[in-house]
N, C-alpha and C positions, 0 to 999 in steps of 0.2 A: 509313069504317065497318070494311072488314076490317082497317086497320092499327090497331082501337081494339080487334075481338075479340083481335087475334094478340098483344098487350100485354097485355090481360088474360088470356088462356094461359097466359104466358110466367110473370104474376105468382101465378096459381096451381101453375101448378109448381113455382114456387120457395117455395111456401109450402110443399108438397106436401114435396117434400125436403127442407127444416127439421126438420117433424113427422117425416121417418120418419129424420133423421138423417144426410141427405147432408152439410149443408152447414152444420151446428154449427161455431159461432165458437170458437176454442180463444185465451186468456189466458193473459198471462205467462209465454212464454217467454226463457226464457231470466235469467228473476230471480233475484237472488244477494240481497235485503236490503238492498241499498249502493242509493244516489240514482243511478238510471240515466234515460237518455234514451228515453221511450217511442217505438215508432214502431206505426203499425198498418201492416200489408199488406194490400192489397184484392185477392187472387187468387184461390188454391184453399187451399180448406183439406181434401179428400179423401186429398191427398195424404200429409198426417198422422194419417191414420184407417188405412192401407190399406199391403200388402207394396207398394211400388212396381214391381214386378217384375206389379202386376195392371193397372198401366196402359201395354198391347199398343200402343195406337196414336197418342201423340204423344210429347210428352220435356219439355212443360210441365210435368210433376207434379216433375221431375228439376229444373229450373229453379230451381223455387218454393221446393224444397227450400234450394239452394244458396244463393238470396237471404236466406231465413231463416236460417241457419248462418252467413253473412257477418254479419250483423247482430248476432248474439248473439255471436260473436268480438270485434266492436267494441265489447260491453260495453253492448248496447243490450235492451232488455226490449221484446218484441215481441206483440203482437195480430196474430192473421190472423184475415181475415173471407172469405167469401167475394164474388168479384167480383160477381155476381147476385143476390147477397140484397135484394132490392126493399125489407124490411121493415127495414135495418137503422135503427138508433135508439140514440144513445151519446149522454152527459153528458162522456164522459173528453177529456178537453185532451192533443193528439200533439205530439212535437217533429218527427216526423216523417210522409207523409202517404206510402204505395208504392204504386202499381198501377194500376186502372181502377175502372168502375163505378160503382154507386150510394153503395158506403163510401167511396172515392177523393173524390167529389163532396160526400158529404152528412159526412165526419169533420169534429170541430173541429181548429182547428191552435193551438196558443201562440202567443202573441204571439211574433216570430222566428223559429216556424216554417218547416220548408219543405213543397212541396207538391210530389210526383214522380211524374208520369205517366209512367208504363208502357209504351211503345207497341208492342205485340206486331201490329198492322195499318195500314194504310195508313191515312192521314190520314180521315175519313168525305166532304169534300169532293171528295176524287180518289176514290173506291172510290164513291159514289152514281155519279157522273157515268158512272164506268167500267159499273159493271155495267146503267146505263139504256141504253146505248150497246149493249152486247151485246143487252139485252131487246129494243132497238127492231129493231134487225140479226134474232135472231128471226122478230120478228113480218113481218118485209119478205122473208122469203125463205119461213116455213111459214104465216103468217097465227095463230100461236100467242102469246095473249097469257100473260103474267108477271109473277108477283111479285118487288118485290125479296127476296132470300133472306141474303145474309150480309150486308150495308151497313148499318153507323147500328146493330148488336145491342150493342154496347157500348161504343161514344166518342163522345160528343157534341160539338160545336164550343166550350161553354164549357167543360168540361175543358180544353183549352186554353188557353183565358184564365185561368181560377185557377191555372194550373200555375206553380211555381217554377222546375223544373228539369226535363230529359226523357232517359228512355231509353229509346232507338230500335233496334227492330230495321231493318235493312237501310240500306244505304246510299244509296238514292232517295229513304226514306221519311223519313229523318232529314233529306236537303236541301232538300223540300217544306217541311219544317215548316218548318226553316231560315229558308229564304226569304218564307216566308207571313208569320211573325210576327219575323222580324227579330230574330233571336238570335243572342247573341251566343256564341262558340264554347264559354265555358266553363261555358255554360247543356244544351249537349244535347252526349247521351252516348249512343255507338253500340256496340251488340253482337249479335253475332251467334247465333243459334238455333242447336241440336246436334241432331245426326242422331239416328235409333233404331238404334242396334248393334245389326245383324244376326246374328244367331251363327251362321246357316246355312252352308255350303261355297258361296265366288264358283263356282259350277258352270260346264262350259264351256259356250259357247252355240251351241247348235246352230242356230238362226236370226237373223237379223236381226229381231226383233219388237219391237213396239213396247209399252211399257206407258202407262197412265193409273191412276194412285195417289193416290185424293180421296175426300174427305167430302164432306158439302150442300151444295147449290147448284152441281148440276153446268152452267148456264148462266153462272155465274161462275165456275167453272173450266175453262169451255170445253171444256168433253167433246161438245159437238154439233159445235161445230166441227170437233173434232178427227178423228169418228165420218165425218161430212162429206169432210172433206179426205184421208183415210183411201182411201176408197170412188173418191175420184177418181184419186187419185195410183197405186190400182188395183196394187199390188204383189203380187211372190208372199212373202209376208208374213203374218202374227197382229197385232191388236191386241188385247191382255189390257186388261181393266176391272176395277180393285179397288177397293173403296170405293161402286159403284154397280149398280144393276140395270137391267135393260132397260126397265125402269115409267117408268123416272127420264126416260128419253128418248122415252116412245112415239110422240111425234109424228110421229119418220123412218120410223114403220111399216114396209113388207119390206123396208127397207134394213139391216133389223136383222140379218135373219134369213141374210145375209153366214155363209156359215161359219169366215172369216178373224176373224170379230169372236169374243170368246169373252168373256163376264161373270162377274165370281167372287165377286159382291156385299163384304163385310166379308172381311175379309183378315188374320189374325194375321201381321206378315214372318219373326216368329220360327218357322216353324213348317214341315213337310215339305212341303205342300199350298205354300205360298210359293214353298220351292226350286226346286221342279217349274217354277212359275212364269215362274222365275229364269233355267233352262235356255234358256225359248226367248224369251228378249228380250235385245235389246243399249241400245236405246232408253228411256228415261220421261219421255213428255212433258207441258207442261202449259200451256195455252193461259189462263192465267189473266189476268185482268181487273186484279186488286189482290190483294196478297199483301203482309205483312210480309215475310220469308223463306218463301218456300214449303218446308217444311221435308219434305214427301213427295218433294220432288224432291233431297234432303240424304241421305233413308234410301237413297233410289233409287242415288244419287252414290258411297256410302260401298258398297253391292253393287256395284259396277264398271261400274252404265248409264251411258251419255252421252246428258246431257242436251239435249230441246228445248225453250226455256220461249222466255217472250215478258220484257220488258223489268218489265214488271210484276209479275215473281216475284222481283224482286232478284237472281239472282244472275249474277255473274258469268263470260260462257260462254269468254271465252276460253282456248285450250288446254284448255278439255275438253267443249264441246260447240258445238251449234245453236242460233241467234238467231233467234227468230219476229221478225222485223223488221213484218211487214204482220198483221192476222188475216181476212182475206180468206178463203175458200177455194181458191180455186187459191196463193196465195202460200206459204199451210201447206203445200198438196200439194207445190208447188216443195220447199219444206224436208225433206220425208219422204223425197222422191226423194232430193235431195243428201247426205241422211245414206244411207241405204238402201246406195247406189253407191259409198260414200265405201270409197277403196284399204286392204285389212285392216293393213295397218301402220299409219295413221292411227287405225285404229279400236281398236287396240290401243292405240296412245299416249293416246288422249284416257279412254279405260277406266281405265288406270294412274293419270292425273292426278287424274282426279275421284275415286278412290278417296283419295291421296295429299289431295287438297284435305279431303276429309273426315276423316281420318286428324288433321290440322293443327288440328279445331275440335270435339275432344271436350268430353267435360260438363269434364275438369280445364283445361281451356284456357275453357271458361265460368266454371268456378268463378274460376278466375285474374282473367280481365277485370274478374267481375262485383265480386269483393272490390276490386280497385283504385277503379272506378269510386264504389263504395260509398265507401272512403276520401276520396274529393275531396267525394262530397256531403254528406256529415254533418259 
């Protein structure tokens, strides 16, 4: 029953945003009069309404952009829809199918068309499992029960099966699918997510602190854990909370109230209140569950943190950070100590690196991929 209110929510929101104009389907991009190859994108279409410079906290609108500019280079006449439009309803025949959602799912395709999933998250079979696994963990340690929260909101398991062809963020996530559905390598295509350039000053850090930089569902991104292992590992230390409020966690009650812990709810990173921030962390960790790229620990990278994530964020920590190998609580604390302790010349090199790493995978290094990638599937 709650999973049938929270669908119908969901669906009137998205009606709600139609009527007042979020989420209008924009046509014909890109038409010249010549017989072009239609394609639709099932993404964002806000990102076409609006200065890009007003979307503060991810770099998908930046993406979205790039893929559509790619497409209309190739000489292709483009539809975007948006990925949530529950209501969408089209007669039009695509040569080409982009994205997720209910447009991705519900478009017709031409005969020889193809059909190109999107995948900007983990598979919905590993990310359910993942985040039931934390909920149950949860409930066995505070007696606190849970909904799931980010799992199953937009990939469903037959999207995969209608799918032609695939593009994958991350590189775990791209060899799950791999292996699940036995693909063949010139079937899926991997690219990687770009950070949010920070304009602020790499300020010097006057502590060891630790950050948490997240949206919804902070039981799948592992902020209890982290809040937890934090408390234990008992440093003379900060943990900064951006993205979330103490509501979000009440359950740990006067655990909270830690004056090493500090919460800063929504977080612009461009911005002085940021910098400040910035000053007293070396650290941003992310105890997640499932992640395509976790891209808050990318903007976090490109500031000069080193990072702590778990295997389940994709990225890659060697030479420039911390590997949650276990999510335990003491395991984490283990990790917090080891970085915390870790000799200042190390801590300096793995800061340079990660910044260096992010430096390597700007939007022109996405645009680059994603035009290639684009050239092989069309």
């Amino acid at each position: 029953m709650r999973k049938y209110i929270a669908k119908r929510i969901q669906v009137l929101k998205t009606a709600l945003k139609s009527k007042l104009g979020f989420s209008v389907n924009v046509h014909n991009i890109g038409w010249n009069g010549a017989l072009q190859k239609r394609v639709l994108v099932s993404y964002l279409t806000d990102a076409l309404k609006s200065e890009v410079s007003v979307f503060k906290y991810n770099t998908n609108r930046q993406e979205c952009l790039v893929i559509i500019s790619n497409l209309i280079k190739q000489g292709c006449v483009v539809d975007v829809v948006s990925c949530t439009d529950e209501r969408f309803d089209s007669n039009t025949q695509y040569d080409y199918i982009i994205g997720f959602g209910v447009p991705y799912r519900a478009a017709k395709l031409k005969e020889g068309g193809k059909r190109v999933l999107y995948c900007t998250e983990k598979h919905p079979d590993f990310s359910f499992k993942e985040e039931r696994k934390r909920i149950d963990f949860l409930f066995d340690r505070h007696g606190v029960k849970w909904e799931v929260q980010r799992s199953g909101r937009y990939y469903l398991e037959n999207d995969y099966l209608i799918a032609d062809e695939f593009i994958v963020m991350g590189v775990n996530t791209a060899d799950f699918i791999k292996e699940k559905y036995g693909l063949l390598g010139d079937k899926l295509h991997k690219i990687e997510p770009t950070a949010i350039k920070v304009e602020v000053e790499h300020t010097k850090k006057s502590r060891r602190g630790f950050l948490w930089l997240g949206s919804n569902g902070v039981i799948h991104k592992g902020l209890d854990l982290l809040l937890e292992s934090f408390l234990l590992a008992d440093l003379d230390s900060e943990l900064h909370i951006c993205g979330a409020k103490k509501k979000d966690v009440s359950f740990l009650g006067s655990a909270l109230d830690d004056p090493r812990i500090i919460f800063h709810g929504k977080v612009d990173v461009n911005s002085n209140y940021f910098e400040s921030i910035l000053g007293k962390v070396q650290f941003i960790v992310l105890p997640s569950c499932s992640e395509g790229v976790a891209t808050s620990v990318l903007t976090g990278m490109g500031c000069g943190l080193i990072p702590i994530v778990t295997d389940a964020c994709d990225i890659e920590t060697a030479e420039v950070g911390f590997r949650l190998e276990a999510v335990d609580i003491e395991s984490m604390a283990g990790v917090l100590k080891l970085a915390f302790f870790e000799e200042s010349s190390s801590i300096k090199k793995l800061s340079i690196n990660s910044i260096e790493r992010i430096n390597n995978n700007s939007i022109s290094v996405f645009d680059n991929r994603i035009g290639k990638i684009l050239e092989r599937v069309l």
